[in-house]
C-alpha positions as CSV (number, residue, x, y, z in Angstrom):
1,X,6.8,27.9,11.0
2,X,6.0,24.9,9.0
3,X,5.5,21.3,10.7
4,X,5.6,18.0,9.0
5,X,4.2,14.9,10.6
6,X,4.6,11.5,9.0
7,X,1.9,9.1,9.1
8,X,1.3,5.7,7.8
9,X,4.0,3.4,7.8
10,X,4.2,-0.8,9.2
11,X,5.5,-3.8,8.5
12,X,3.9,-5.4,5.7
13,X,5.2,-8.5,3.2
14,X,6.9,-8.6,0.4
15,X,4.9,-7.1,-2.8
16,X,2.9,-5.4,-0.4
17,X,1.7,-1.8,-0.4
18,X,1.5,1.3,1.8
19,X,0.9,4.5,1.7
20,X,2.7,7.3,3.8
21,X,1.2,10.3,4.7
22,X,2.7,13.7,5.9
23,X,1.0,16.2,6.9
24,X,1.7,20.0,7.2
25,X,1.1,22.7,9.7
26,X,2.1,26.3,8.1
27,X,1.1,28.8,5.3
28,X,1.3,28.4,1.1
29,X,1.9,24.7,1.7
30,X,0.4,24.5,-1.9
31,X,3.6,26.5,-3.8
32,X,6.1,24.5,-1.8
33,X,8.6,21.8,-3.5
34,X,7.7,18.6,-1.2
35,X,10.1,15.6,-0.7
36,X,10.4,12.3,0.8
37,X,13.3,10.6,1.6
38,X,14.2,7.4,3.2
39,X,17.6,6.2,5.2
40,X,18.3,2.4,5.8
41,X,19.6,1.4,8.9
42,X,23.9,2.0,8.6
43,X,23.3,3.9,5.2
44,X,23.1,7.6,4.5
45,X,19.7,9.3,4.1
46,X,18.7,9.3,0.1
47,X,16.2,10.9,-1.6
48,X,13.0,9.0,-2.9
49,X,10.8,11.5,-4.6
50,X,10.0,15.0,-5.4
51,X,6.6,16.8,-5.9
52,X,6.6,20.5,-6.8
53,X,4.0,23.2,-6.0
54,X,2.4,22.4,-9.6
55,X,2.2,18.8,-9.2
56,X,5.2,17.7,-11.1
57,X,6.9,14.6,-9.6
58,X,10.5,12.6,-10.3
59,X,11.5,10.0,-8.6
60,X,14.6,8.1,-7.8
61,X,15.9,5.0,-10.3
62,X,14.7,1.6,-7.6
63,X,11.7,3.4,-7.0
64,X,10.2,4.3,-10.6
65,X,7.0,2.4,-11.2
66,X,6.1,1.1,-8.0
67,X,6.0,4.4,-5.8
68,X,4.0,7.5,-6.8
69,X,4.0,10.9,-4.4
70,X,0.9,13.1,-4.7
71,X,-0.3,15.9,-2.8
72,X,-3.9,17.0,-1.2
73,X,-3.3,21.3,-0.8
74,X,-6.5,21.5,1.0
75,X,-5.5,19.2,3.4
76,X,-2.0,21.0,3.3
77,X,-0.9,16.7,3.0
78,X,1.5,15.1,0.2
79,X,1.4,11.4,0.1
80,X,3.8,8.3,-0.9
81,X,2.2,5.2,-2.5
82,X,4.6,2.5,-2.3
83,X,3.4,-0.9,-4.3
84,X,5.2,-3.6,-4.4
85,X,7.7,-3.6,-2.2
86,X,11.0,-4.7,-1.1
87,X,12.8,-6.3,1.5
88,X,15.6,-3.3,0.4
89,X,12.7,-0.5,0.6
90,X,13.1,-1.1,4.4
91,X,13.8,2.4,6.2
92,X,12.9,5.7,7.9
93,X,10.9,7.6,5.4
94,X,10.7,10.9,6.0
95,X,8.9,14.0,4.4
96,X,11.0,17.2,3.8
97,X,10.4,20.8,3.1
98,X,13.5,22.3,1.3
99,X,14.6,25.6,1.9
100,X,12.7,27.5,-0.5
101,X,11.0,31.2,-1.0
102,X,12.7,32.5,1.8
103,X,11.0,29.6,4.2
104,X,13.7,27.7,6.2
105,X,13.9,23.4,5.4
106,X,12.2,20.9,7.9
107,X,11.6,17.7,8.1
108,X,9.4,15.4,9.7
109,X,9.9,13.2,12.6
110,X,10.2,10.3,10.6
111,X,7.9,6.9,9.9
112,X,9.1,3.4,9.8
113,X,8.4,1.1,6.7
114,X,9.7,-2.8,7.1
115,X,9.5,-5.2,4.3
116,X,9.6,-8.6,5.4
117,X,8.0,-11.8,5.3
């Protein structure tokens, strides 16, 4: 079974940076489509950005130019840099595997970014 565990996120000021982490416990980590979403408090959970198992990313409209997902498949880890942020990036981020390749979805436990001054 595959295990995600988020990492990495604070408070921090507007036009700040951070960078979230999530790592993965489980087999062919490096074939696996990786997300990350977020979900404000009182809104639904949306998706922020999507890495496939060859590196390809796309990312969601608010986001495009100031956050950039990567991934380390020797450390079985994909990663969301988030530059200069918003009071309205404030949210749960978490990291999802999508059902995929006969693997069932999963997501992380969550980790809490806040965006204030």
């Amino acid at each position: 079974q595959v295990q995600l565990v988020e990492s990495g996120g604070g408070l921090v000021q507007p036009g700040g940076s951070l960078r979230l982490s999530c790592a993965s416990a489980g087999s062919n980590f490096s074939i696996y489509t990786m997300y990350w979403y977020r979900q404000a408090p009182g809104k639904q959970r949306e998706w922020v950005a999507g890495i496939t198992g060859t590196g390809s990313t796309n990312y969601e409209d608010s986001v495009k130019g100031r956050f950039t997902i990567s991934r380390d498949n020797a450390k079985q880890t994909i990663y969301l840099q988030m530059n200069s942020l918003k009071p309205e990036d404030t949210a749960l981020y978490y990291c999802n595997l999508p059902a995929q390749l006969g693997v069932a979805g999963r997501w992380g436990q969550g980790t809490q970014v806040t965006v204030s001054s």
